[in-house]
N, C-alpha and C positions, 0 to 999 in steps of 0.2 A: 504494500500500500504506500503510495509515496506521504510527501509529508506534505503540512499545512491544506489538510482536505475540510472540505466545506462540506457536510453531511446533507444537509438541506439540501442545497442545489445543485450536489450529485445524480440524486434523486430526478432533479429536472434536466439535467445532462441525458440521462439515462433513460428519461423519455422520449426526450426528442431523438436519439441516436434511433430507437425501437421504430419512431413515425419515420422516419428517412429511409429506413432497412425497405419498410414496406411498402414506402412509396416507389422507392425504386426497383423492388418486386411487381409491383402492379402495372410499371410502364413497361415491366421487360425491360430493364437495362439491363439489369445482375441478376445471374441464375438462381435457381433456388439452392446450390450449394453455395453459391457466395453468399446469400444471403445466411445460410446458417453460419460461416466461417464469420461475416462482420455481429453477428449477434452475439459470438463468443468471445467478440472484445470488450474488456471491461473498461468503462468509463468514469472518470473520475473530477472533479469540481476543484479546483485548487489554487490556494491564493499564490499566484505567482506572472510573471509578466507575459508568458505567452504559450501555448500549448503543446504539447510533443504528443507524437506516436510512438511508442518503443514498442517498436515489430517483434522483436523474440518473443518478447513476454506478454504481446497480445494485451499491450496497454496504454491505454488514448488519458492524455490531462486537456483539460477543457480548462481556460483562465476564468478566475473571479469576475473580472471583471467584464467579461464578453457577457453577463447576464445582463448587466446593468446598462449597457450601450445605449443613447436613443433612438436607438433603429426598431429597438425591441427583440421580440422573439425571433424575425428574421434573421438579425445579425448570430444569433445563438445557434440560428438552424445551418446557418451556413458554417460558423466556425466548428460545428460535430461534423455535419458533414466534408469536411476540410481535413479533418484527422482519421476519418474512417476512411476517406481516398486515399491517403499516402498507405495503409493495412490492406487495401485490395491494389494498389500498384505493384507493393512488394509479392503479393499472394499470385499475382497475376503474369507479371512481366518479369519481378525478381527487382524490379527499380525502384530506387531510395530518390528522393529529395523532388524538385520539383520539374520534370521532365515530359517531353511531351506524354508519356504514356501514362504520369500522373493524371494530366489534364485529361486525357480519355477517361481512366476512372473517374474524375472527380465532377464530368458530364455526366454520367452514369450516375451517380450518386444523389447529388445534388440538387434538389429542384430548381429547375430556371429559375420561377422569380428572383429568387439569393443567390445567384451565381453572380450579381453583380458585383457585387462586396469581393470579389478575388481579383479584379481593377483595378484596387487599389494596393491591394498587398504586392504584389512586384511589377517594376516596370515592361516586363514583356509580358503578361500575364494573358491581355488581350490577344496577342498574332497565338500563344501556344494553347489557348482557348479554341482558336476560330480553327488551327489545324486538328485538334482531336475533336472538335466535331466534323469535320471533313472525313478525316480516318473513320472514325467512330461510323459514319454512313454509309459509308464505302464499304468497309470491311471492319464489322465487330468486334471483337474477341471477348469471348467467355471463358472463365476455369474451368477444366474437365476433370472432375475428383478422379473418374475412374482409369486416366490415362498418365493422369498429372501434368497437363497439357494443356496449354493455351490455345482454345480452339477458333479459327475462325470462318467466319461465312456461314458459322450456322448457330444456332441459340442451342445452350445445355442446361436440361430440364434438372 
């Protein structure tokens, strides 16, 4: 458990990551084994300046302070979904940081409305946006539990 966790609004971390998993189950972005691999990441609330995914151990921090934002809930929905993309990059492609095949997952992930808010976060954010949704059209890729294999051109149930 990391430290300086916020118990309360773990809680509300923990929600939203659950609505995002299923949103993006219901569009067909993410398979239904993706979607069980991102439910098995545990999410955590914590007063610190900004959030990490740490892939080994299958553990996402959400900042304090992204509750509080006045964007509201949106900016919350995007910054879980923001951390559960960098867990389906690495699960997917094997890629760490912020790369185009992040940005594929994190189209996948993400609900448009709030994908706006990653605009601001790096300055190329926009062009490596607009190419994984280009790739992402073109040709998919899904995780294949049963091959371990990043499949593409076709959807894995």
């Amino acid at each position: 458990m990391p430290k300086k966790v916020c118990r309360q609004e773990t809680l509300k971390c923990r929600q939203v990551a659950k609505r995002i998993i299923k949103s993006a189950k219901k569009r067909d972005t993410i398979s239904a084994y993706e979607a069980r691999v991102l439910s098995g990441v545990t999410v955590w609330c914590v007063d610190q300046r900004c959030g990490k995914a740490y892939q080994s151990s299958g553990l996402v921090t959400i900042p304090l302070w992204s509750l509080s934002e006045k964007e509201g809930n949106g900016y919350l929905t995007y910054y879980v979904a923001h951390e559960l993309s960098h867990m389906l990059a690495k699960k997917r492609y094997g890629e760490r940081g912020h790369c185009v095949d992040f940005y594929r997952c994190f189209v996948d992930v993400c609900p448009s409305a709030v994908q706006k808010y990653e605009y601001d976060y790096q300055k190329r954010s926009p062009k490596k946006m607009r190419a994984a949704r280009r790739m992402n059209k073109e040709n998919p890729g899904r995780f294949d539990n049963s091959s371990g294999m990043v499949m593409f051109g076709e959807r894995i149930s």
